[in-house]
N, C-alpha and C positions, 0 to 999 in steps of 0.2 A: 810492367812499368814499376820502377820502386820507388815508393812514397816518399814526398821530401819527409826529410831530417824536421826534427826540431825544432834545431839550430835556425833552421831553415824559414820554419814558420813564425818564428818570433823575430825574425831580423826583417820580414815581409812585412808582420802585425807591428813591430814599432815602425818603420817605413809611414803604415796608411795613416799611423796617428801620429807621426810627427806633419806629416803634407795636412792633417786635417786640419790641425792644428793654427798650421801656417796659414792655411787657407782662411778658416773662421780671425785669426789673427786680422789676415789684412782685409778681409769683409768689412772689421768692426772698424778699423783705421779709416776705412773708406766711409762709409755711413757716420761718422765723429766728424769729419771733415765737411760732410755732405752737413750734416747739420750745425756744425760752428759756420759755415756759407750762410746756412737761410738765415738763422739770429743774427746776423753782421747785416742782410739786404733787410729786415725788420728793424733794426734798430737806426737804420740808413733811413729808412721813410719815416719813422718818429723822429729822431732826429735831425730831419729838414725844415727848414725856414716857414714855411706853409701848413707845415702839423706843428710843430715846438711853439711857432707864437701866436700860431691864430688861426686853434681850433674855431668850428663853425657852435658847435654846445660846448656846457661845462662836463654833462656827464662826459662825452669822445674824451674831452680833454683828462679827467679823471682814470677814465679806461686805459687811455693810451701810455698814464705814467704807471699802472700799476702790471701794465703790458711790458713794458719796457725794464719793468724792473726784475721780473719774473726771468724776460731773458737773459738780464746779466745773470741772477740766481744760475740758471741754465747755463749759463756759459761756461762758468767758472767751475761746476762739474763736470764741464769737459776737458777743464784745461785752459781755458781763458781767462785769465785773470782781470776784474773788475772793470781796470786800468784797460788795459788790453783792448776786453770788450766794447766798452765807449770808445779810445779810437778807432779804432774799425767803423763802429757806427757810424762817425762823425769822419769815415773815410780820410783817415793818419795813417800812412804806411809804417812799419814796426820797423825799427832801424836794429841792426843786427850789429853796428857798430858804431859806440857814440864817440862823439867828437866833444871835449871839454870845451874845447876854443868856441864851439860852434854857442851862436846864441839863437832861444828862438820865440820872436815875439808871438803870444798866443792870441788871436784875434778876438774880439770881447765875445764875438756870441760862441763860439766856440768855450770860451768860459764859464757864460751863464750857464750850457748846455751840461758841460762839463759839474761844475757846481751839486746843478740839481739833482743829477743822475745818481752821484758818488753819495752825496747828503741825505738822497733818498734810500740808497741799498743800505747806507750804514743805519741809518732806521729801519728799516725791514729787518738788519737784524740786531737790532739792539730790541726790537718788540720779542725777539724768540721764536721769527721764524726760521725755515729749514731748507733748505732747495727739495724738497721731498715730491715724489709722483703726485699728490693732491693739492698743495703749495702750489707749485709750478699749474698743476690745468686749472687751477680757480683763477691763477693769474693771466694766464691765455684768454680766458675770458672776460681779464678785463676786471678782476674781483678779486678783493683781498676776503683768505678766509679770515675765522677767528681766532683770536690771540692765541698760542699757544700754551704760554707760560706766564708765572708773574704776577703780579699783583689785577691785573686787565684781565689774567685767563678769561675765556672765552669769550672774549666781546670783540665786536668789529673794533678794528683800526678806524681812526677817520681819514679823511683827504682834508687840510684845512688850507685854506690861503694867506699866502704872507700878507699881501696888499688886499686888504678888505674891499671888495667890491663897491661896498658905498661909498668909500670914498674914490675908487676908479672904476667905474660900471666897465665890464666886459673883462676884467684880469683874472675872473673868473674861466675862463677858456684860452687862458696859458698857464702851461703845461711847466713850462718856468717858475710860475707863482705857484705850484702848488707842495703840497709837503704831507709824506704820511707821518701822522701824530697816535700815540692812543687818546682815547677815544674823552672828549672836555664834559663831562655830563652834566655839571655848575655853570658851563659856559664864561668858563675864565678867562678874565681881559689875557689881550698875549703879554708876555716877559718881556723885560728888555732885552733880551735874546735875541726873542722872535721882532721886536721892529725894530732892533740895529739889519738883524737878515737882511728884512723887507727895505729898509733903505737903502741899500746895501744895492739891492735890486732893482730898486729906481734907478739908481744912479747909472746902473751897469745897462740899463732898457733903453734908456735915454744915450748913452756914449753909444749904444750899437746899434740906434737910433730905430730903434721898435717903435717905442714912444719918443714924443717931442716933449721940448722942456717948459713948457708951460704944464706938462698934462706931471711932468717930473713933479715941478715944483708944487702942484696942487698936492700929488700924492706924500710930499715930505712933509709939506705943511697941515695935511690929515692927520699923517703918524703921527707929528709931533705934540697934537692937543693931546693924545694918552696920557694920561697921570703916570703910568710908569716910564715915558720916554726921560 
């Protein structure tokens, strides 16, 4: 019997590596998919009405926004864009074709949700974090590491709240109200920044009727004794 050619064995060998190729190709397309799914049903149960505004502790509720934030982190190295990722969460089907004419009004809590989520990534990285394999599992668990970079290098990030608990006992376990900051070690009153935010937030708890307007009006009328409002 006479030996293949060559020719023969190199047109067979690029053959097995281009199908392996294809195959490890669409394995990883498949598992990228599989997991842009779970981070969409994860961001689906934080993002529900029952987890977003009334957490049962403050820690869950702390856990859950630094969970949530990780995912987008996550998301977005696979190809889901921030935007993206929160609707999905917040289960918005991706329109493939927009319509200029079309308008479309965005339901309040769908907002605040929306808000927190975007306000809180773009803090994550504006602290210098990374979407990196150790980033992402301290955030699965619910835990921000330490600073990366920056004048904060190595110090935890905090969790602070817009609406100070003593003035509304329990806003402390919504997930809405909270915000990652670096880290206040003076314990500085907030900016007028931070309690236009917070009222901001009132306003928007009360239209989407989380809170009622009694419980609004206490809390604006709290911000407002701050010397810097």
């Amino acid at each position: 019997m006479e030996a293949p050619s060559p020719r023969y064995i190199l047109t067979r060998a690029a053959f097995i590596i281009a199908a392996m190729v294809a195959v490890l190709f669409v394995w990883g397309f498949i598992k990228k998919k599989q997991r842009q799914n779970a981070i969409t049903a994860e961001l689906q149960s934080i993002t529900s009405d029952s987890s977003f505004f009334q957490q049962f502790y403050p820690e869950a509720a702390r856990k859950s926004l630094v969970r949530a934030i990780g995912l987008i982190a996550e998301a977005n190295t696979l190809g889901l864009s921030p935007d993206t990722a929160i609707d999905r969460g917040l289960g918005i089907k991706e329109k493939f074709f927009e319509n200029e004419l079309e308008e479309y009004d965005i339901p309040i809590r769908e907002k605040i949700i929306r808000t927190s989520l975007r306000s809180n990534y773009e803090n994550f990285l504006k602290l210098g974090f990374k979407a990196d394999f150790h980033t992402i599992a301290a955030m699965k668990a619910g835990e921000l590491p330490a600073i990366p970079s920056g004048p904060q290098a190595g110090r935890k990030p905090e969790i602070a709240n817009l609406i100070d608990p003593a003035i509304s006992p329990g806003m402390e376990k919504v997930i809405a109200n909270l915000e990652i900051r670096p880290p206040n070690p003076d314990n500085l009153k907030p900016t007028v920044i931070e309690i236009a935010s917070a009222k901001q937030l009132a306003r928007d708890l009360s239209d989407a009727r989380i809170i009622e307007e009694p419980v609004r009006d206490r809390i604006l009328e709290g911000l407002s004794k701050d010397p810097k409002s």
